[in-house]
C-alpha positions as CSV (number, residue, x, y, z in Angstrom):
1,X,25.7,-62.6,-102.6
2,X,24.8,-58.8,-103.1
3,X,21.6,-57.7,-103.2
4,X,20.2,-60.6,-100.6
5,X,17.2,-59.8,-98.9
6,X,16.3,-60.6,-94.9
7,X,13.4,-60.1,-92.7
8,X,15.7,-59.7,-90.2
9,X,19.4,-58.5,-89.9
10,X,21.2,-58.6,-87.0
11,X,24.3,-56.6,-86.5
12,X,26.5,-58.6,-83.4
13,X,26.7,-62.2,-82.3
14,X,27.4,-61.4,-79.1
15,X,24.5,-63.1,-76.4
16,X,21.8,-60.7,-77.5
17,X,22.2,-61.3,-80.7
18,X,23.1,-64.6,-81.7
19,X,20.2,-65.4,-79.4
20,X,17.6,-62.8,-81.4
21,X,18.6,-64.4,-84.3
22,X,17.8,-68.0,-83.4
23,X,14.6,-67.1,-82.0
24,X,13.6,-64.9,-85.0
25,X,14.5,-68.5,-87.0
26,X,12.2,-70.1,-84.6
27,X,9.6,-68.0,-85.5
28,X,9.5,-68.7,-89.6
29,X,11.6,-65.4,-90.2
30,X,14.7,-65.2,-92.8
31,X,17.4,-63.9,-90.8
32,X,21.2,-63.1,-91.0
33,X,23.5,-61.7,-88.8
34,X,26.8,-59.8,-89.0
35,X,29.8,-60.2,-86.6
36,X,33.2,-58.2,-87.0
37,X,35.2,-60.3,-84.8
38,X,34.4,-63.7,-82.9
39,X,30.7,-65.3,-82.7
40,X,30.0,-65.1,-79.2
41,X,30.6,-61.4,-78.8
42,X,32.7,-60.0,-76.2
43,X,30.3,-61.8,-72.8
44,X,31.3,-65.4,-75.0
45,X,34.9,-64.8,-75.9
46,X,36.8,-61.8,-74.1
47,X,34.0,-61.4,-70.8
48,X,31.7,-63.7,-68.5
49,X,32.6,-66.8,-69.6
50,X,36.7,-66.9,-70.0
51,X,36.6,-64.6,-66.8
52,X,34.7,-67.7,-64.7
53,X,37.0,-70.1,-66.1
54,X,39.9,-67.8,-64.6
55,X,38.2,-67.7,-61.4
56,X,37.4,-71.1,-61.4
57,X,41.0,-72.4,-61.7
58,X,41.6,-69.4,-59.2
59,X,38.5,-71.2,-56.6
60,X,40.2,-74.8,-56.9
61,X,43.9,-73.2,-56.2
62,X,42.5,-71.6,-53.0
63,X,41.0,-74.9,-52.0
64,X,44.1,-76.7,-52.5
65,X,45.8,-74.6,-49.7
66,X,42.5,-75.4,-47.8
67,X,42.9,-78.8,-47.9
68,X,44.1,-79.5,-44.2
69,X,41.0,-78.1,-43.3
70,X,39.0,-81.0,-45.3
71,X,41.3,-84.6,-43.7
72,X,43.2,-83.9,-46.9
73,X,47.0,-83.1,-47.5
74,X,48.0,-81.4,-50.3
75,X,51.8,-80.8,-51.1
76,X,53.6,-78.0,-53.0
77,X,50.4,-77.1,-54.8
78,X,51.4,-74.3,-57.3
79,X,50.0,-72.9,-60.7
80,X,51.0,-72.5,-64.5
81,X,49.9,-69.5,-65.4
82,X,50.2,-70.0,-69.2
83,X,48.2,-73.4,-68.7
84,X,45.3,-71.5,-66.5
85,X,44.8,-69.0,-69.9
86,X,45.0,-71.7,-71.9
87,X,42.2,-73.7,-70.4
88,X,40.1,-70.1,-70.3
89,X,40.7,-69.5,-73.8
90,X,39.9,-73.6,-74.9
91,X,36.3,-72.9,-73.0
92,X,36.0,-69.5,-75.0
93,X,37.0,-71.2,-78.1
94,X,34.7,-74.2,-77.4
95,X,31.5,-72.1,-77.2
96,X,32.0,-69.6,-80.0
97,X,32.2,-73.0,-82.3
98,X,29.2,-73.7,-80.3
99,X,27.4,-70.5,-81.4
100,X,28.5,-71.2,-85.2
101,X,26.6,-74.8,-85.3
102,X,23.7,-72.9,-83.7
103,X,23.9,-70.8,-86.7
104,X,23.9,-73.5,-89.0
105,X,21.1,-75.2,-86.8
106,X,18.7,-72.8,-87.3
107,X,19.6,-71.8,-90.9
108,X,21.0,-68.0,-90.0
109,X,23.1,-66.8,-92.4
110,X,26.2,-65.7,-91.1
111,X,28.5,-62.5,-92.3
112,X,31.8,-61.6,-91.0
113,X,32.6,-58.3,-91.7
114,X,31.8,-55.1,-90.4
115,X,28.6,-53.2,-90.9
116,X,26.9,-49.9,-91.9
117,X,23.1,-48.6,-92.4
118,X,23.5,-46.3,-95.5
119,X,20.1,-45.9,-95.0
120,X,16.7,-47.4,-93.8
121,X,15.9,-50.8,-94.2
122,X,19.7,-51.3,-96.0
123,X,23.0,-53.1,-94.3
124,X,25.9,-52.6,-96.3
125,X,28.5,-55.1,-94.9
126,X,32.4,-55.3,-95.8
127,X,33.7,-58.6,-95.5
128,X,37.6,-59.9,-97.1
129,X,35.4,-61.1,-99.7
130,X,34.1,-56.9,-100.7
131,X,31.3,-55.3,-100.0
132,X,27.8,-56.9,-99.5
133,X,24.5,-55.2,-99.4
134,X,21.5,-56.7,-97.5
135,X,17.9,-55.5,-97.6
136,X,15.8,-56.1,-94.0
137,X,11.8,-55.8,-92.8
138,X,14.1,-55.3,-89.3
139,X,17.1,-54.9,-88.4
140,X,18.3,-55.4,-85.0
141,X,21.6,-54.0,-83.2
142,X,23.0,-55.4,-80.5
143,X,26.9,-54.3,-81.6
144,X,27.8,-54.6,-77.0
145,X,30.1,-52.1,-76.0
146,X,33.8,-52.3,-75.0
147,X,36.0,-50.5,-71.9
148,X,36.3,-47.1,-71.0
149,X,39.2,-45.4,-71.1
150,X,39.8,-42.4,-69.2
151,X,42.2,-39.4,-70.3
152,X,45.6,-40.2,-69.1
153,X,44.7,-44.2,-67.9
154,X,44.6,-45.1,-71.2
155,X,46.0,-49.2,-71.9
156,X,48.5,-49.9,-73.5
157,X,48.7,-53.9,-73.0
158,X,52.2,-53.6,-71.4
159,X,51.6,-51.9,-67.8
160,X,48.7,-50.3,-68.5
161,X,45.6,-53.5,-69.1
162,X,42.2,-53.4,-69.9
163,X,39.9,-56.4,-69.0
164,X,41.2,-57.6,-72.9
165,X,44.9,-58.0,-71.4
166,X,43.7,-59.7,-68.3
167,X,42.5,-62.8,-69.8
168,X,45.7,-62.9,-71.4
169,X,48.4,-61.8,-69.2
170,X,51.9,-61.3,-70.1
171,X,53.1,-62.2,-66.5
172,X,51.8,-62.7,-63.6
173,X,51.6,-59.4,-61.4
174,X,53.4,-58.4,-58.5
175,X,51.9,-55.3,-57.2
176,X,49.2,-54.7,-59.2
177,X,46.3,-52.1,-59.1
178,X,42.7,-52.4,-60.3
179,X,41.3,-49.1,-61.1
180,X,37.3,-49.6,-60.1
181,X,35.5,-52.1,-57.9
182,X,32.6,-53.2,-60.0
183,X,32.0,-56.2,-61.3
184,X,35.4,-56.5,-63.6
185,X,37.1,-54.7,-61.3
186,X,36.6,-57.2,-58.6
187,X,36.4,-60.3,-60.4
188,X,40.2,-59.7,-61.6
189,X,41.4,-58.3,-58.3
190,X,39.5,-61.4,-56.5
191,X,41.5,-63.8,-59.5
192,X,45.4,-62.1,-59.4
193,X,45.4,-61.8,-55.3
194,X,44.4,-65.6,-54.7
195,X,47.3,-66.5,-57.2
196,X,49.4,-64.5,-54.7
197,X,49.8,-60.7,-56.3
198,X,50.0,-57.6,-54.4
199,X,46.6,-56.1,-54.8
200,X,45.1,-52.5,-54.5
201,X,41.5,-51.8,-55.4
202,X,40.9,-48.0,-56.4
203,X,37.1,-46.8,-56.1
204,X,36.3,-43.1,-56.7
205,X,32.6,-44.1,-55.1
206,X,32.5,-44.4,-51.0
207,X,32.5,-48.0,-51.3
208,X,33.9,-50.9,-53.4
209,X,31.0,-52.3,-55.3
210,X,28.9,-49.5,-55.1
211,X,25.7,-50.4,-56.7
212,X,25.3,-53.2,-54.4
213,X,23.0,-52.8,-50.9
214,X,25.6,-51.2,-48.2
215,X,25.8,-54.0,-46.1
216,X,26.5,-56.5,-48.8
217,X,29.5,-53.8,-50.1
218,X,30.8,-53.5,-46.0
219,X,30.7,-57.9,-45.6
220,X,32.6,-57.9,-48.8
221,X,34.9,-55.3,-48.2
222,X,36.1,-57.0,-45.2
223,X,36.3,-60.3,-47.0
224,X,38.5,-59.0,-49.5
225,X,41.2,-57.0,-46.4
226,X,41.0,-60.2,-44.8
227,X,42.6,-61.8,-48.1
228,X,45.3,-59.1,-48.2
229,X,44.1,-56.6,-50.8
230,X,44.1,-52.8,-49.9
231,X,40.8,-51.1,-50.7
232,X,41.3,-47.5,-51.0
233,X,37.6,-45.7,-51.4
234,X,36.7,-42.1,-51.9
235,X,40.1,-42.2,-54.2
236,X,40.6,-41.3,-57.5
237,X,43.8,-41.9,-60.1
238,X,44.4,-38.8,-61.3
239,X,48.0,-39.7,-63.1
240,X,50.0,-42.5,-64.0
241,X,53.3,-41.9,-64.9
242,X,54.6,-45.0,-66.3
243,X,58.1,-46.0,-66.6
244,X,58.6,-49.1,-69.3
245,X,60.6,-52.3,-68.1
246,X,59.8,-50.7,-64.5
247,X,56.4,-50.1,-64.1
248,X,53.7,-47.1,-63.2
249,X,54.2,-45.0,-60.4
250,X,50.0,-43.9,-59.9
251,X,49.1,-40.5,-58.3
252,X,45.7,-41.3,-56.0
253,X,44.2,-37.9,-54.3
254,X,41.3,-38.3,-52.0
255,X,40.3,-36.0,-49.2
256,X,43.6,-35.6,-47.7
257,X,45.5,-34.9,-50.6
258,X,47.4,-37.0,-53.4
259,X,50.1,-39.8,-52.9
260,X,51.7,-41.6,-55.1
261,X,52.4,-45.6,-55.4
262,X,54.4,-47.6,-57.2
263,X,53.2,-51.0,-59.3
264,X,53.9,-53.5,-62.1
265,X,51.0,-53.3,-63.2
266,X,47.5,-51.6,-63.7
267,X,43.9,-53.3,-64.6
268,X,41.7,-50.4,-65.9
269,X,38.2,-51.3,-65.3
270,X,36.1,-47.8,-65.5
271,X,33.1,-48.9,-67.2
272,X,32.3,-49.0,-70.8
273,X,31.1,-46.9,-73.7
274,X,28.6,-48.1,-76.6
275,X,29.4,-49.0,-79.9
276,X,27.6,-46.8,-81.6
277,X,30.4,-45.0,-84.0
278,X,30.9,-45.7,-87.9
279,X,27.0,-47.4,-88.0
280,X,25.6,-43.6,-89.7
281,X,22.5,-44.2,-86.8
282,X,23.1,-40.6,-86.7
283,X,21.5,-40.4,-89.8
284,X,18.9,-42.5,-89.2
285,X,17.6,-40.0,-86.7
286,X,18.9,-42.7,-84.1
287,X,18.8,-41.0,-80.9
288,X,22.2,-41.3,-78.5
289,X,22.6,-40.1,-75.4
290,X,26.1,-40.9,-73.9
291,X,27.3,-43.5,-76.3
292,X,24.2,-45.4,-75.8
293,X,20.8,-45.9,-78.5
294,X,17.6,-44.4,-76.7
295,X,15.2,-46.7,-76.7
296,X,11.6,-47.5,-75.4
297,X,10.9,-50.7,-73.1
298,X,10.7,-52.7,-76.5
299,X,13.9,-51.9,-77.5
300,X,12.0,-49.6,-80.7
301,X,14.9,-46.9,-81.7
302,X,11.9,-44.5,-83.1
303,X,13.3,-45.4,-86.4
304,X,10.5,-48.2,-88.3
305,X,12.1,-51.7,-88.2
306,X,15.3,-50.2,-86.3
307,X,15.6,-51.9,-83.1
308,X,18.4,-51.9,-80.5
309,X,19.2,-54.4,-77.6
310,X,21.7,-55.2,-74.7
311,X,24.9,-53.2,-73.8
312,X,24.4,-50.6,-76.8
313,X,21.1,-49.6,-75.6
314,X,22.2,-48.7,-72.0
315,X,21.9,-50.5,-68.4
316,X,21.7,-52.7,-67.0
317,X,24.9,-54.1,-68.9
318,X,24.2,-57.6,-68.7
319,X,24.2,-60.4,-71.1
320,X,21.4,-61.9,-69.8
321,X,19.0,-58.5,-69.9
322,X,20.4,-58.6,-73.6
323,X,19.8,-62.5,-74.3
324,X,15.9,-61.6,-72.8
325,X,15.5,-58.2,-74.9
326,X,16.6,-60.3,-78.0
327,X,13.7,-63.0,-77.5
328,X,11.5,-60.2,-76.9
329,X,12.3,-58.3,-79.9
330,X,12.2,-61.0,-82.3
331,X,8.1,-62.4,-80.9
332,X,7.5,-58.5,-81.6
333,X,9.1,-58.4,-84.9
334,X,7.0,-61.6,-85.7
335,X,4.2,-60.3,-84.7
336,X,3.4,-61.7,-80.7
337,X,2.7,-59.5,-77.7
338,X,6.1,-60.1,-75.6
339,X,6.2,-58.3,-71.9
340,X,8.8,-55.9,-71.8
341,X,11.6,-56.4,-69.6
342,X,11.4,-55.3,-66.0
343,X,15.0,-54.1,-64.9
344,X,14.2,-54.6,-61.6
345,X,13.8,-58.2,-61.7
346,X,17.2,-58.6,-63.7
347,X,20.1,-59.9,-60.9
348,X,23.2,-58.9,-61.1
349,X,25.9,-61.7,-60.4
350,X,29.9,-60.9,-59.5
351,X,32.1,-63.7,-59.3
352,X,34.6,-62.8,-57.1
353,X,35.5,-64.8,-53.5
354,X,32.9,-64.2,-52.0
355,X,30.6,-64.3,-54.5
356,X,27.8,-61.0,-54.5
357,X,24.2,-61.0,-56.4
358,X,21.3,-59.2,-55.7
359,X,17.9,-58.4,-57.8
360,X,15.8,-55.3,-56.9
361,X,16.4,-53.0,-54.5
362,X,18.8,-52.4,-51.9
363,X,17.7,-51.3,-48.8
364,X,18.5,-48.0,-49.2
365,X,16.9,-47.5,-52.3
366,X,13.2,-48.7,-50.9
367,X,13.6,-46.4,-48.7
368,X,14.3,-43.8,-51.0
369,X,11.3,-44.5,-52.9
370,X,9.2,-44.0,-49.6
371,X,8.8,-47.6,-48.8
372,X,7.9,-48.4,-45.3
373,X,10.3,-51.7,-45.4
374,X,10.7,-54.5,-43.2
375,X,14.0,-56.5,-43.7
376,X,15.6,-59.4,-43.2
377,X,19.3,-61.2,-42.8
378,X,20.3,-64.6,-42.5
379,X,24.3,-65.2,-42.0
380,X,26.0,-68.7,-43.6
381,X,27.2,-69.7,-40.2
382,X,24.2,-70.8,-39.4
383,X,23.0,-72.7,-42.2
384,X,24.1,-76.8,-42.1
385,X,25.5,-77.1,-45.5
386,X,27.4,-74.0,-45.7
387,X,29.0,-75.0,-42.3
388,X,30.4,-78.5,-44.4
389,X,31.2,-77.3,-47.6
390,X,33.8,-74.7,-45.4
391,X,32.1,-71.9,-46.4
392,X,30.2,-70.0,-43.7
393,X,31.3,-66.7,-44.6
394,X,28.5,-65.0,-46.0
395,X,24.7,-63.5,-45.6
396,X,21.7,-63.3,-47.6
397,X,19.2,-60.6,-46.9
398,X,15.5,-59.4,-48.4
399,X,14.0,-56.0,-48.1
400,X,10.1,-56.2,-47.8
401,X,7.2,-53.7,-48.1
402,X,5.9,-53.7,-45.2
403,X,2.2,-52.8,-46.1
404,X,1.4,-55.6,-49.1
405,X,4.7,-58.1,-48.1
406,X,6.1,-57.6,-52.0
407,X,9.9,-58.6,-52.1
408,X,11.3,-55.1,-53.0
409,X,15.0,-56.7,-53.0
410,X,17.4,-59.6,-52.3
411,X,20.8,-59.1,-51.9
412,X,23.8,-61.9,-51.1
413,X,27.4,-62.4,-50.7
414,X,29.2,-65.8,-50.0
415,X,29.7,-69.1,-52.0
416,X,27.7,-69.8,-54.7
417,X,24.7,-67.3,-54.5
418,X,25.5,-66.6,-57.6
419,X,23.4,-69.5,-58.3
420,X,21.0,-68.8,-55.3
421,X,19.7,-65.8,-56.6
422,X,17.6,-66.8,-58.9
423,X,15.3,-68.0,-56.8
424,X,14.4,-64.8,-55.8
425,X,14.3,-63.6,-59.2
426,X,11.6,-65.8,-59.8
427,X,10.4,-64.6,-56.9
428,X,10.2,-60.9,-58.1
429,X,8.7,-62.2,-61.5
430,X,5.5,-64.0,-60.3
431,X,4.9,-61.0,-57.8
432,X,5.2,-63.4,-54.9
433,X,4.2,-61.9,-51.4
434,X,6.2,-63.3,-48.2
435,X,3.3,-65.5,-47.3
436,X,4.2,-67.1,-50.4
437,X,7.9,-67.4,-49.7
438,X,7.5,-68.7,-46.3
439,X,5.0,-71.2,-47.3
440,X,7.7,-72.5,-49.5
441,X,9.3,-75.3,-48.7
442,X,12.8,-75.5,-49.4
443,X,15.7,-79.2,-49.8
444,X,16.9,-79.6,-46.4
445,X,20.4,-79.6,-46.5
446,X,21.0,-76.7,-49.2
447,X,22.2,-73.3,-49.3
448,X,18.5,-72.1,-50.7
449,X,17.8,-72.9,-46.8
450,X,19.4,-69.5,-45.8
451,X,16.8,-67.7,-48.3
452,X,13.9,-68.8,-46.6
453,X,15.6,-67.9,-43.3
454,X,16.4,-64.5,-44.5
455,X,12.4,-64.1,-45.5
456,X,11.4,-65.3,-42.1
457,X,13.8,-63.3,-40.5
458,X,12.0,-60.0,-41.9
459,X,8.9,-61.2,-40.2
460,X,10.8,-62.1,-36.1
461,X,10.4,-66.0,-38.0
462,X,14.0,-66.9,-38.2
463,X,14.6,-70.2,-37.1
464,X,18.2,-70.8,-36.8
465,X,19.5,-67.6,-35.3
């Protein structure tokens, strides 16, 4: 197969990929893609979704010990760890099959192997099978990125874990410490403490979640102590001295000085770096800055026909924001006039108990950028359906301008806004005013019902509280 030529190559099959190669298909192109590892990518096979099937199991084993509160009785309910993996790892397993009949579906040629631009327009690809050398009008990288791993934190899969040796735990923790409280950092310390670990949460930042509104950071915080885990902020790790067959005793300094702790375990989860080594984008004349491809708002490198989307070509680091940039980049490569993506209107989900998600900008943030705001806050006790699904911890609240009524931001925490959000979203996309949202009329009884309250609340409208 040497020599083949493509209109489009794409290097990754993770959820920005796969997807701008079926939509470059779609569009009459002759497209193949390269994947190192697992079709899917990291979001499909080691990320969102085997992480929500964890969480999931993690949901219905905290309802179980709920169930006196619902008429029900529910005896000696325990868990199987090795069975709760295996069912995440069936679902990850399921989809990436998924994405390989999609493949075949829209007649994208598939190469497993590893890739390297020797120079424009060529993709040299070593597979088991030798090297192969492809010839592209455009090729398009979307290669994700993987954990960060800080100078003396480093994993090593036994006490030391990155998100990787989460989702496939040895044991079960006893004391355990998750290093960061963003979205991975949570979501595992949210999974291991319902199963019954010993949890501490580490942030370096003044809060836990830290790019989340304040308030929405401060309800959750107090959610999480409630639960039993021990949120130290304004703390940073600055050792671990790890003792095998034992565990790691962790040296944490913060404004008063350093202390050390002892745990089982530790759950890096510092962020992540780009994969931008071995691909010779250097040169190219790719531009990186700090592991990640500059790009402009249609993901153009500066390089002709040299594109980059999702994780590799910086924040937000969400697969959705890459799925998006790969439809756009493959209408631009056929020739259409796609918008560029607005970061602003991309929500950010975490799936921890409670759930978070917001879309725009916090509070703070408006006000930062001089906004005169008005804003608004419904709570979950006082919504009907929230109240008899046991789940009235939570708030939703919108942040207005105050002079033209544009939703500057919407930010949640409880059950299932993960799901709510996008209302707003769509909001934020068709430039809706609050006349518009209070004009809506929203299912009586639902959740949603809190979201208009939340708008009407901004305004002294609020009916319910």
């Amino acid at each position: 197969m040497a020599g083949q030529s493509f209109d489009v190559v794409v290097i990754g099959a993770g959820p920005g990929g796969y997807v701008a190669a079926i939509r470059a298909s779609q569009l009459g192109q002759k497209v193949a893609i390269i994947e190192r590892e697992n079709l899917g990518g990291i979001c499909l096979n080691w990320g969102c979704i085997p992480t929500k099937a964890l969480l999931r199991s993690a949901e219905v084993f905290h309802l179980m010990h709920r169930a006196k509160e619902f008429g029900l009785s529910v005896q000696g309910a325990s868990y199987d760890l090795d069975a709760v993996v295996a069912r995440s790892r069936g679902v990850a397993k399921q989809l990436s099959g998924g994405i390989g009949h999609l493949m075949k579906k829209n007649k994208v040629t598939v190469f497993m192997g590893t890739a390297t631009l020797p120079k424009a327009g060529v993709v040299s690809v070593k597979t088991d099978k030798g090297v192969e050398e492809l010839t592209a009008k455009a090729i398009i990288l979307a290669t994700g990125a993987r954990a960060r791993e800080l100078p003396g934190l480093e994993a090593d899969g036994d006490l030391v874990w990155t998100y990787r040796h989460a989702l496939q735990p040895k044991r079960m923790p006893k004391k355990l410490l998750v290093i960061g409280s963003g979205a991975i950092g949570i979501e595992f310390a949210s999974f291991f403490n319902t199963l019954g670990a010993d949890v501490t949460v580490c942030e370096v930042m003044d809060r836990v979640l830290p790019v989340e509104d304040a308030e929405i950071s401060a309800f959750a915080k107090k959610a999480f102590v409630k639960q039993g885990m021990k949120i130290l902020e304004k703390t940073t790790v600055k050792k671990l001295d790890r003792k095998p067959g034992v565990g790691v005793t962790a040296h944490l300094e913060d404004a008063k000085g350093t202390t050390t702790a002892e745990f089982d375990t530790v759950i890096s989860a510092v962020g992540i770096v780009g994969n931008v080594e071995g691909l010779g984008l250097e040169a190219l004349g790719v531009k990186i800055d700090r592991t990640h491809v500059v790009t402009d708002e249609f993901c153009r490198t500066g390089v002709p026909g040299l594109y980059a989307i999702g994780d590799i070509a910086g924040a937000p680091w969400l697969a959705h924001k890459a799925s998006h940039e790969g439809v756009m980049v493959a209408e631009l490569i056929a020739g259409g006039h796609p918008h560029p993506i607005k970061p602003g209107s991309i929500a950010g989900c975490t799936y921890c108990h409670p759930q978070v998600a917001s879309v725009g900008m916090t509070e703070a943030k408006a006000k930062e950028a001089g906004y005169e705001v008005k804003v608004g806050r419904f709570p979950f006790i006082g919504n009907g359906k929230a109240i008899a699904m046991g789940e009235a911890e939570g708030m939703v609240k919108t942040v207005f301008d105050a002079k033209t009524g544009e939703l500057l931001g919407a930010h949640m925490v409880g059950a299932e806004v993960t799901e709510m959000i996008q209302g707003y979203v769509i909001g934020r996309s068709l430039e809706t005013t609050e006349e518009d949202l209070m004009n809506t009329v929203f299912p009586h009884p639902t959740m949603s019902e809190m979201m208009h309250e939340a708008v009407l609340d901004a305004y002294g409208r609020a009916l319910h509280i």
